[in-house]
Backbone atoms as SQL, in Angstrom:
CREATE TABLE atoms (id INTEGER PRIMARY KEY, chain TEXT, resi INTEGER, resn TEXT, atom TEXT, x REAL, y REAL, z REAL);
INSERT INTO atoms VALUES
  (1, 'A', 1, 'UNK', 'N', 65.163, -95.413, -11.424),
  (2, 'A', 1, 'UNK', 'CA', 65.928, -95.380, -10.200),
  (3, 'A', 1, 'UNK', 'C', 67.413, -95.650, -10.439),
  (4, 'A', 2, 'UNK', 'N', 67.775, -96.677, -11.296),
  (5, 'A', 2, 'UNK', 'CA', 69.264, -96.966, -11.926),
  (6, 'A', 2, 'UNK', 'C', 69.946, -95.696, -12.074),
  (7, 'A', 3, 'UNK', 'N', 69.540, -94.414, -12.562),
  (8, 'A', 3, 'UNK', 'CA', 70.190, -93.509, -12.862),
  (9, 'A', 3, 'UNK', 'C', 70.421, -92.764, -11.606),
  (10, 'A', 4, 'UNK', 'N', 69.198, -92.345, -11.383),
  (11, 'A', 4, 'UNK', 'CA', 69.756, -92.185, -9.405),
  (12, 'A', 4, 'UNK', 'C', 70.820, -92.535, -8.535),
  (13, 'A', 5, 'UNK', 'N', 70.613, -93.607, -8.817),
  (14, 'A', 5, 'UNK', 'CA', 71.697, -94.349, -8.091),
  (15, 'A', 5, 'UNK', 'C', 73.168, -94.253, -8.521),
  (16, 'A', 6, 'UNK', 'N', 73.191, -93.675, -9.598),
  (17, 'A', 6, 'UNK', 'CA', 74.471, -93.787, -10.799),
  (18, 'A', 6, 'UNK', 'C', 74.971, -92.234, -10.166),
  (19, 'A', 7, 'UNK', 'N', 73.805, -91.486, -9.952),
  (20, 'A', 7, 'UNK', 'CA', 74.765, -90.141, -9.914),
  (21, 'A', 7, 'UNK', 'C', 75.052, -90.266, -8.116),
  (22, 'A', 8, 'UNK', 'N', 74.429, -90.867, -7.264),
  (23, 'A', 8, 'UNK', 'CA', 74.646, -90.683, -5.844),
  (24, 'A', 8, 'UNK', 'C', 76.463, -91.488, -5.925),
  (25, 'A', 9, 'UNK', 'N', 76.422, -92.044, -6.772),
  (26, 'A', 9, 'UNK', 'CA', 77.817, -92.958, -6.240),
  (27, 'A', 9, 'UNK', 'C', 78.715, -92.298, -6.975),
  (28, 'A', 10, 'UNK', 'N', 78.607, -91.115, -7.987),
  (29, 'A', 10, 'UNK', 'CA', 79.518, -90.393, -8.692),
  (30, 'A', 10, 'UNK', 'C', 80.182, -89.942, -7.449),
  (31, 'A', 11, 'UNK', 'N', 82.008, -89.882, -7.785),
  (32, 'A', 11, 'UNK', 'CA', 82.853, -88.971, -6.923),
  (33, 'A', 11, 'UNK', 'C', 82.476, -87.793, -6.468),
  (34, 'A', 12, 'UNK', 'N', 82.523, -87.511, -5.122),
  (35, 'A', 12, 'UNK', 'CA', 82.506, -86.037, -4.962),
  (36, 'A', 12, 'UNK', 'C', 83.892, -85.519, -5.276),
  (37, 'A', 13, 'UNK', 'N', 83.934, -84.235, -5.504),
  (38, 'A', 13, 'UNK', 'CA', 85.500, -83.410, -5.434),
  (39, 'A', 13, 'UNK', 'C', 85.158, -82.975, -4.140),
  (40, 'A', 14, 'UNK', 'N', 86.093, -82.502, -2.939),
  (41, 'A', 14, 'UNK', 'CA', 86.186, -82.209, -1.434),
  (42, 'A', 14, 'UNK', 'C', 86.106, -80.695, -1.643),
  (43, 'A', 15, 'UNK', 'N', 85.395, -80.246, -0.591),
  (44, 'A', 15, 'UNK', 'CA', 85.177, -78.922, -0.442),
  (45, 'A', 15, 'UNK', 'C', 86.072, -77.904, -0.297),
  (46, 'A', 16, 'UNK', 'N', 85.899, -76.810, -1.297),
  (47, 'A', 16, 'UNK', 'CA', 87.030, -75.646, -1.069),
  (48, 'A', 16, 'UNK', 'C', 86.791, -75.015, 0.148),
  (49, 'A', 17, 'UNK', 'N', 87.440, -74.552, 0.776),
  (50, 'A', 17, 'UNK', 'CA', 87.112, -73.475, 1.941),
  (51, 'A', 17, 'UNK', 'C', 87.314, -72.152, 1.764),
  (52, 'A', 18, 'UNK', 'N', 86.696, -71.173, 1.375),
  (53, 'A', 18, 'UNK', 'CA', 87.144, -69.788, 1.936),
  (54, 'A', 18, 'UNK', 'C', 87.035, -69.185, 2.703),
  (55, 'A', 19, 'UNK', 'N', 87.672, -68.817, 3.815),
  (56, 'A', 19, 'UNK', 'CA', 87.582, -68.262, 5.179),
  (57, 'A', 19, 'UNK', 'C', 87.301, -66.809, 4.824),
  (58, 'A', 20, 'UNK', 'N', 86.114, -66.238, 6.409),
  (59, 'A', 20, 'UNK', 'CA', 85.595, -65.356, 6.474),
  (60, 'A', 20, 'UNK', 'C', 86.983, -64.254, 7.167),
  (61, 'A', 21, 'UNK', 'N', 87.859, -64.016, 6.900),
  (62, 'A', 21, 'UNK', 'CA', 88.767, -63.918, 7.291),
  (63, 'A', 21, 'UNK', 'C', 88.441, -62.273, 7.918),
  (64, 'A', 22, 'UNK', 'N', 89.352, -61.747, 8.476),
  (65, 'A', 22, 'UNK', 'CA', 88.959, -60.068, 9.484),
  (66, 'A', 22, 'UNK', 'C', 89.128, -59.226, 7.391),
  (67, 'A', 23, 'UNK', 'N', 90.056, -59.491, 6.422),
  (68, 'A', 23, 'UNK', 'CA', 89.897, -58.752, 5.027),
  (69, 'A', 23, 'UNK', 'C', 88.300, -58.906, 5.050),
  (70, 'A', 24, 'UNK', 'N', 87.645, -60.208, 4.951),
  (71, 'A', 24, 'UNK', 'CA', 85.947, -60.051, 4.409),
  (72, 'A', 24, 'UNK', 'C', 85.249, -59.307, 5.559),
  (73, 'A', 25, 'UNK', 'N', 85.512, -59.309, 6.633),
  (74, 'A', 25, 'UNK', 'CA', 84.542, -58.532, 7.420),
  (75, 'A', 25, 'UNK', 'C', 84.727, -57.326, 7.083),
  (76, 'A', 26, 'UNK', 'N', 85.934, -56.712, 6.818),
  (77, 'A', 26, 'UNK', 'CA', 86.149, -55.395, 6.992),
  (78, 'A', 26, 'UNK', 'C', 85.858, -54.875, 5.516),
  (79, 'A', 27, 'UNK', 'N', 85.798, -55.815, 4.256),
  (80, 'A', 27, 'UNK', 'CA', 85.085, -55.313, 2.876),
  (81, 'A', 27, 'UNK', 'C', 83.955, -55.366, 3.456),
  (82, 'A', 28, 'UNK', 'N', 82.962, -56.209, 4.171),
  (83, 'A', 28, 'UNK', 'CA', 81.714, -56.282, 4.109),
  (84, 'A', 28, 'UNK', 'C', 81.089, -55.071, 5.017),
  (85, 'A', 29, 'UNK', 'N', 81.820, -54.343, 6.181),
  (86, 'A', 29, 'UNK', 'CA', 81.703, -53.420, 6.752),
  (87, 'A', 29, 'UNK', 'C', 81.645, -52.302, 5.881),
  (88, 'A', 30, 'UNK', 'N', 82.587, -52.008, 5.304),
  (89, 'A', 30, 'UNK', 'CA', 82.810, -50.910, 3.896),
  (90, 'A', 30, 'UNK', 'C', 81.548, -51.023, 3.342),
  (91, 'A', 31, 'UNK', 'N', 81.269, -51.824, 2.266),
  (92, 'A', 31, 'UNK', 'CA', 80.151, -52.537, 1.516),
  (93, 'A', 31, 'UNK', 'C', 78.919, -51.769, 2.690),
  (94, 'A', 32, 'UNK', 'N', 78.658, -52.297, 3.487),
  (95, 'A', 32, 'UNK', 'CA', 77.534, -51.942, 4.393),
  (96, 'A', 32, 'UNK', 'C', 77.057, -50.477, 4.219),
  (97, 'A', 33, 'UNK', 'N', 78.605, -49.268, 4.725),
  (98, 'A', 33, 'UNK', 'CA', 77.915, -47.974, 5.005),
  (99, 'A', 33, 'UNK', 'C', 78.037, -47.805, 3.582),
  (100, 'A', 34, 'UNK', 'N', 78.769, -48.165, 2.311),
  (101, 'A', 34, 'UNK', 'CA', 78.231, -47.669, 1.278),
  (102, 'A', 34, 'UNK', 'C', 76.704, -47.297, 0.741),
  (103, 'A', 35, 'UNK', 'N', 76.457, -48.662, 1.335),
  (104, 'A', 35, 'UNK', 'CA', 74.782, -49.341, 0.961),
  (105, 'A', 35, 'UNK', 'C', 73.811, -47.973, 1.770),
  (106, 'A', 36, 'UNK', 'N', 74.040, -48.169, 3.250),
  (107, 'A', 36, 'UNK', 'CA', 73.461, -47.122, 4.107),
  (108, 'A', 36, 'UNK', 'C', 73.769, -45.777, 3.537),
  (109, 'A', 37, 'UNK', 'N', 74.912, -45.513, 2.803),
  (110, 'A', 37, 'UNK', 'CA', 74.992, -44.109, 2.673),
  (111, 'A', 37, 'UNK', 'C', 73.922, -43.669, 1.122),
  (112, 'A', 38, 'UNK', 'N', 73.947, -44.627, 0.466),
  (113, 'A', 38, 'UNK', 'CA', 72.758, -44.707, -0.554),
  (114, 'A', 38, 'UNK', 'C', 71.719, -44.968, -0.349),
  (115, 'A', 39, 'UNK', 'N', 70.880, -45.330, 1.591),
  (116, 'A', 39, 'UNK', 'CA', 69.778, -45.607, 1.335),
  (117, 'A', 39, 'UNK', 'C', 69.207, -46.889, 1.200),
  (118, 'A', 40, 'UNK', 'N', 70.394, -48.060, 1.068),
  (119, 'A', 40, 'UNK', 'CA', 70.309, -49.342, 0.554),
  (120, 'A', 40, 'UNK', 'C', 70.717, -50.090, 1.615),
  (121, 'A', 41, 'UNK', 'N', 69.536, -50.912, 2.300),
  (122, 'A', 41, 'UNK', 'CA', 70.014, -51.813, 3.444),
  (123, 'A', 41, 'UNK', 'C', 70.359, -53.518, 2.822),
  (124, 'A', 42, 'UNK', 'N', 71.458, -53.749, 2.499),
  (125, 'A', 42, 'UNK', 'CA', 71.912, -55.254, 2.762),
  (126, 'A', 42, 'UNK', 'C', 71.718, -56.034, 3.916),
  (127, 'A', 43, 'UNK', 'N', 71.006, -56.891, 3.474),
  (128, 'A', 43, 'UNK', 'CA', 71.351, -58.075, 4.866),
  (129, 'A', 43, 'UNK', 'C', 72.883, -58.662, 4.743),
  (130, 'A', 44, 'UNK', 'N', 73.524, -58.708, 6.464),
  (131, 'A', 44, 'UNK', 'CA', 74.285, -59.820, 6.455),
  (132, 'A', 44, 'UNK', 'C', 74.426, -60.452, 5.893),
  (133, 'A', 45, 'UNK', 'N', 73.719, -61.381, 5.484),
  (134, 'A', 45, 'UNK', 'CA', 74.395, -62.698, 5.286),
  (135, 'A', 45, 'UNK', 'C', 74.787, -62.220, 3.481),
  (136, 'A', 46, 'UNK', 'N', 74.089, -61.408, 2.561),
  (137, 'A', 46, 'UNK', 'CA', 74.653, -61.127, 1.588),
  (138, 'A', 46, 'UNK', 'C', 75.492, -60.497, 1.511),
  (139, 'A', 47, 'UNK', 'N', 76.167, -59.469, 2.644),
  (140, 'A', 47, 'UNK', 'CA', 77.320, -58.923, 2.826),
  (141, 'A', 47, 'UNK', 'C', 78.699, -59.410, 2.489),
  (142, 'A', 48, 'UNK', 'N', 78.606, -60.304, 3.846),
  (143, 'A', 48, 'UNK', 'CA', 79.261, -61.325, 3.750),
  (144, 'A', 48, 'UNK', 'C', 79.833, -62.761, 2.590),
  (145, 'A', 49, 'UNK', 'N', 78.585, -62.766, 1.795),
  (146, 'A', 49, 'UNK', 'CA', 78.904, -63.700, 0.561),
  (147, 'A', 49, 'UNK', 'C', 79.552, -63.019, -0.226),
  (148, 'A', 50, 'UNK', 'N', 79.292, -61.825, -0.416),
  (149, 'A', 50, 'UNK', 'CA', 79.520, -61.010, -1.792),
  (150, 'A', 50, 'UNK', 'C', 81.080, -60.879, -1.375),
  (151, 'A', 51, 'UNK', 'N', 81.467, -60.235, -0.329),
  (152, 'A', 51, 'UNK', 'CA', 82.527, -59.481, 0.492),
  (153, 'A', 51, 'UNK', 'C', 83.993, -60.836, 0.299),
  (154, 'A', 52, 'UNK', 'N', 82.910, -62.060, 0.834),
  (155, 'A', 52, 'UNK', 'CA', 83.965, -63.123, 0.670),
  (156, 'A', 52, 'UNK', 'C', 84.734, -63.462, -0.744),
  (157, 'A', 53, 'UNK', 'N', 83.688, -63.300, -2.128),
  (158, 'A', 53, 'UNK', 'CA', 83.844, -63.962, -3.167),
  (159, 'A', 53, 'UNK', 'C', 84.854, -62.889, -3.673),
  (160, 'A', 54, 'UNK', 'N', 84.571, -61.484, -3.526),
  (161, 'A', 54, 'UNK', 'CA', 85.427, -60.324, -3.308),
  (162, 'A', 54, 'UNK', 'C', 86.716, -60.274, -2.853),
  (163, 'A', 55, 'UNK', 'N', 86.591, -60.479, -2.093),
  (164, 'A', 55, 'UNK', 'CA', 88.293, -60.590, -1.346),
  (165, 'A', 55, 'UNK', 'C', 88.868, -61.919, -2.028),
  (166, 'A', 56, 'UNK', 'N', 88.062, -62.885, -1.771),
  (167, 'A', 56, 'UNK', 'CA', 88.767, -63.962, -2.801),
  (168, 'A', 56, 'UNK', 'C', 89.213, -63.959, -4.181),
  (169, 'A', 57, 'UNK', 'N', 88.862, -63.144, -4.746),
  (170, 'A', 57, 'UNK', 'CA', 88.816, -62.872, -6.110),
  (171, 'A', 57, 'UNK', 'C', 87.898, -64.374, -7.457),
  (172, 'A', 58, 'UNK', 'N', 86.652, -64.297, -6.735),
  (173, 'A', 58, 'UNK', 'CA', 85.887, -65.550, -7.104),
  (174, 'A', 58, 'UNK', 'C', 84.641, -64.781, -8.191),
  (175, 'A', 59, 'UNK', 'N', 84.273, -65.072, -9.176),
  (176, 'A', 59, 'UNK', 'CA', 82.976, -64.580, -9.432),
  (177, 'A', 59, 'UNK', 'C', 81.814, -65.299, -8.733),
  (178, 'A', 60, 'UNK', 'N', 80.809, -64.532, -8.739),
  (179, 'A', 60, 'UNK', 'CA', 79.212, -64.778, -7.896),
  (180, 'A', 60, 'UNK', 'C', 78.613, -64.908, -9.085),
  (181, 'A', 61, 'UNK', 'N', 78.079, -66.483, -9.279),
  (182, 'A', 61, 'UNK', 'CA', 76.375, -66.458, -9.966),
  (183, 'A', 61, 'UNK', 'C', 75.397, -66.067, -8.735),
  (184, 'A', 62, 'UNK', 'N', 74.602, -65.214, -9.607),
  (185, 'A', 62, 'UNK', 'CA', 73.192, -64.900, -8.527),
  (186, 'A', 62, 'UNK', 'C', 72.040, -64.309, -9.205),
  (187, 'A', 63, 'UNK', 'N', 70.946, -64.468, -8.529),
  (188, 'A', 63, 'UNK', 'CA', 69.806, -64.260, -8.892),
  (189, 'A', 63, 'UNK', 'C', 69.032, -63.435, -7.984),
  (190, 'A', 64, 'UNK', 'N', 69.886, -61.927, -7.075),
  (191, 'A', 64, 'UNK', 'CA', 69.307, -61.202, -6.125),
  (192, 'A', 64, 'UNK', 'C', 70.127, -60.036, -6.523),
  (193, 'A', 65, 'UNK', 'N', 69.044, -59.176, -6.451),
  (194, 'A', 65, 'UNK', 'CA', 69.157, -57.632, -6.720),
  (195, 'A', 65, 'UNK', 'C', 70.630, -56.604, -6.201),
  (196, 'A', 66, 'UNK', 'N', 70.740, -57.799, -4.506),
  (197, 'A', 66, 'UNK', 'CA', 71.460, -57.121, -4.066),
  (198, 'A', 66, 'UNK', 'C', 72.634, -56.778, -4.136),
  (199, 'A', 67, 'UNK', 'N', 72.877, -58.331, -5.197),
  (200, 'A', 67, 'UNK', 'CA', 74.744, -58.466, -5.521),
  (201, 'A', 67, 'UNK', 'C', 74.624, -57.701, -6.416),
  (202, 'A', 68, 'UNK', 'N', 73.892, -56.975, -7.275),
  (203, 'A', 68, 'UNK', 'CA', 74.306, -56.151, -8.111),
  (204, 'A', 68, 'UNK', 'C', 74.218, -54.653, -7.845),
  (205, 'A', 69, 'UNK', 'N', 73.714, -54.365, -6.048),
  (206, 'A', 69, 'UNK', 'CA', 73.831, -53.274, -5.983),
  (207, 'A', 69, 'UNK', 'C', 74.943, -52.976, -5.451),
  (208, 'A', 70, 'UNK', 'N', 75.668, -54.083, -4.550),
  (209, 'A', 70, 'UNK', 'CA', 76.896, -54.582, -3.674),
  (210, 'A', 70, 'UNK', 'C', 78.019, -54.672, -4.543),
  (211, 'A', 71, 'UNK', 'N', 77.682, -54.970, -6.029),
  (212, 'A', 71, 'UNK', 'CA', 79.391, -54.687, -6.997),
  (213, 'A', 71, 'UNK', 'C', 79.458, -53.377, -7.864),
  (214, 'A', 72, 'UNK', 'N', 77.985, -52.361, -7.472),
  (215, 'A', 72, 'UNK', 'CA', 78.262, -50.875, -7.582),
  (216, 'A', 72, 'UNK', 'C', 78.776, -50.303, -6.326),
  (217, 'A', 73, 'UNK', 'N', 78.602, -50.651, -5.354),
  (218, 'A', 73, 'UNK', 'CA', 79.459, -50.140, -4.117),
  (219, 'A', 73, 'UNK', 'C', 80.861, -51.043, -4.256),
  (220, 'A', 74, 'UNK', 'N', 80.756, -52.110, -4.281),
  (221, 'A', 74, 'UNK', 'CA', 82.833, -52.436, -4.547),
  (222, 'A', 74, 'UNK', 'C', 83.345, -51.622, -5.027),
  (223, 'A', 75, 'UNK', 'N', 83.040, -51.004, -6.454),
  (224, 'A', 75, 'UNK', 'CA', 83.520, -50.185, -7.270),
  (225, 'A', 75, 'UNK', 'C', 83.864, -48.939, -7.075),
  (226, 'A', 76, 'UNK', 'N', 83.302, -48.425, -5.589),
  (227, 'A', 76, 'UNK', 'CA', 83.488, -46.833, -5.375),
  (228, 'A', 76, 'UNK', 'C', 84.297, -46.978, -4.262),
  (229, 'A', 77, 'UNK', 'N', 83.788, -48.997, -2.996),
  (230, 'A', 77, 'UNK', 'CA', 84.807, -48.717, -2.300),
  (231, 'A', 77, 'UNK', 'C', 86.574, -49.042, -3.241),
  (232, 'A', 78, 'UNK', 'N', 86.997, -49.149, -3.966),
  (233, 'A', 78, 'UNK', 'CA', 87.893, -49.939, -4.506),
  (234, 'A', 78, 'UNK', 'C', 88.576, -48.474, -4.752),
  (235, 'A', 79, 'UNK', 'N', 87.676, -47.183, -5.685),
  (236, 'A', 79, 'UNK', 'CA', 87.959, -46.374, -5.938),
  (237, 'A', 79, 'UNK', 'C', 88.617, -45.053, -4.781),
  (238, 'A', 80, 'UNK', 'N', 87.751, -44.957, -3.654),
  (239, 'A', 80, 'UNK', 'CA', 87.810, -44.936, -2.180),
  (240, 'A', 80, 'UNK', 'C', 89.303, -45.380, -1.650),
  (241, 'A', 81, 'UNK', 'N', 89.806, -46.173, -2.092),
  (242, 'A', 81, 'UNK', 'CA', 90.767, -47.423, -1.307),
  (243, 'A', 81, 'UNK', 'C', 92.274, -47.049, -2.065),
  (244, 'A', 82, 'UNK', 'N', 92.058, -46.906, -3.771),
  (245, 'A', 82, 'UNK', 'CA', 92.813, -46.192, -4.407),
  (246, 'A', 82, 'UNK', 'C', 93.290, -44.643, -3.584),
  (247, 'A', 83, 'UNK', 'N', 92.599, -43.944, -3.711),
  (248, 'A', 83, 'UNK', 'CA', 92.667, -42.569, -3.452),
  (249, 'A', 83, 'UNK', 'C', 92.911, -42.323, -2.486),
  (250, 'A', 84, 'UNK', 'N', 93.216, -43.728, -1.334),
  (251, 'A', 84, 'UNK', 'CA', 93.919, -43.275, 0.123),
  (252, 'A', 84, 'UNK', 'C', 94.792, -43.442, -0.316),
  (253, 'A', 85, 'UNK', 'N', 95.252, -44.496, -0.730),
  (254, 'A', 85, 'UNK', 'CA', 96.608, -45.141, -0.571),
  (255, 'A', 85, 'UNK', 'C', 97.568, -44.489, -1.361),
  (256, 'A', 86, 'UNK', 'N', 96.948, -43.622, -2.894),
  (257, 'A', 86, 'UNK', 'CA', 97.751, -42.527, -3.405),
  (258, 'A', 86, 'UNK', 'C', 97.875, -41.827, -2.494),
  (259, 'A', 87, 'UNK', 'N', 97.259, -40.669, -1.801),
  (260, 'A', 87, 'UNK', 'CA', 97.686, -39.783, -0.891),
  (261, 'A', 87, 'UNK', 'C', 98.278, -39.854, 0.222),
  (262, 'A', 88, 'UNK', 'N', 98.343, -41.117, 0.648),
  (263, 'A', 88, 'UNK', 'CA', 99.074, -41.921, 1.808),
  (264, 'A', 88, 'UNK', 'C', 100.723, -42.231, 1.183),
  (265, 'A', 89, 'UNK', 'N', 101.134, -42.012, -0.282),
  (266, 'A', 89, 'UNK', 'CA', 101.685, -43.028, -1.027),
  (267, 'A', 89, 'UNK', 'C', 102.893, -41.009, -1.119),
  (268, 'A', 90, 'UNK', 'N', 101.827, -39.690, -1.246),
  (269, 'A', 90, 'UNK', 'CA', 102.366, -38.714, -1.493),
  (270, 'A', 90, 'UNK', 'C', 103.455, -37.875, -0.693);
């Protein structure tokens, strides 16, 4: 129990915040019809995680299928996002 007790009274460090800000909704919207346009339904709430760590520029540990189908769609929306903004840019 001594050791228990040793790690409950260790310092916490205070929580980072990253806000779901209108950038993560609107990657996670993107992200979405990618998914739908392949056939691939994401839930919310992984939308949203992935979308956040994304816009934040954070890496994701994970252990679900979906973040790895969700950073093959980043990649096409990113590519997508390029190719406006060149022709927007012309």
């Amino acid at each position: 129990m001594a050791g228990r007790e040793a790690r409950l009274d260790a310092p916490l460090m205070p929580p980072i915040i990253y806000e779901i800000s209108s950038a993560v909704w609107v990657r996670a919207v993107r992200l979405a019809d990618r998914g739908r346009a392949a056939g691939v339904a994401v839930p919310l709430a992984g939308l949203l995680v992935f979308a956040c760590a994304n816009v934040h520029g954070l890496d994701l540990a994970h252990d679900d299928a979906h973040f790895g189908q969700l950073a093959t769609f980043a990649g096409s929306v990113d590519r997508l996002r390029q190719r406006t903004n060149r022709s927007s840019q012309g």
